[in-house]
C-alpha positions in Angstrom: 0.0 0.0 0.0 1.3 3.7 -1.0 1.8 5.3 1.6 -0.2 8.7 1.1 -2.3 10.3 3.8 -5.9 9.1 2.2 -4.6 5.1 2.8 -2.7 5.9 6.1 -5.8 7.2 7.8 -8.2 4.0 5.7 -5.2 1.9 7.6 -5.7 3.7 11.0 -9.7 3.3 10.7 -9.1 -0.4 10.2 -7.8 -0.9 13.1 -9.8 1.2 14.8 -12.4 -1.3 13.7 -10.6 -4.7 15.0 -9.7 -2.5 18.1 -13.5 -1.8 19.2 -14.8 -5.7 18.0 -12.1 -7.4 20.3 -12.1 -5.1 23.3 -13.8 -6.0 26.3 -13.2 -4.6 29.9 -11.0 -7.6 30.8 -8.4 -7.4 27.6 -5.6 -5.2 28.1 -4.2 -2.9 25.1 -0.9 -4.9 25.3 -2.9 -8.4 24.9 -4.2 -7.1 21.8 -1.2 -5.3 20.1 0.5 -8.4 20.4 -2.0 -11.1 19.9 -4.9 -10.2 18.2 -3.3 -7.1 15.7 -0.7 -9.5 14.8 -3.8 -12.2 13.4 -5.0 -9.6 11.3 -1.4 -8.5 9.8 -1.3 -5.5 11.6 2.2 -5.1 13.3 2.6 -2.2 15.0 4.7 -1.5 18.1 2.3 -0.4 21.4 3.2 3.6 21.4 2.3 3.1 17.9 -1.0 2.2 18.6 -1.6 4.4 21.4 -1.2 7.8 19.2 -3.6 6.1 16.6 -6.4 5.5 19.2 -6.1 8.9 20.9 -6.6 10.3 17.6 -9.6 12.2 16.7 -12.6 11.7 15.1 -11.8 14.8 13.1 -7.9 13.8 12.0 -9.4 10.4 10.8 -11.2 12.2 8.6 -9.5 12.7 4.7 -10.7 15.8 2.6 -11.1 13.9 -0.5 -12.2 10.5 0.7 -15.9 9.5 -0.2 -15.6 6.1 1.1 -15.9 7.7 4.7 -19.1 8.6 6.4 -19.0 10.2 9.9 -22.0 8.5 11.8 -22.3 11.5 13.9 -22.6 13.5 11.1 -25.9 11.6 9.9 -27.3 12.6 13.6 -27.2 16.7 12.8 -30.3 16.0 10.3 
């Protein structure tokens, strides 16, 4: 994958995805960087992963992407 800020944040949103299906209240962070990520192909080191999920909503967000839809947005109307 080229790396260009449009498939950077589609990566980040990915995993954002996996993140919020596997986490329960008894799985730490580090469990799943380094057992459940890795199942998926995503290898990324745990302060890695921590500035992608305090990212927000907002810098997810590409100018140009049409493939995104914010579901808050859909709430304003």
């Amino acid at each position: 994958m080229a790396y260009n800020p449009k498939n950077k944040l589609r990566a980040f949103r990915r995993i954002l995805a996996i993140y919020s299906e596997v986490k329960q209240e008894d799985i730490p962070d580090t469990f799943i960087v380094a057992k459940v990520f890795p199942k998926h192909h995503i290898y990324i080191s745990l302060r890695t992963w921590m500035t992608i999920k305090h990212l927000d909503p907002a810098e997810l967000q590409y100018e140009g992407d049409k493939d995104f839809v914010d579901p808050n947005q859909l709430q304003l109307f």
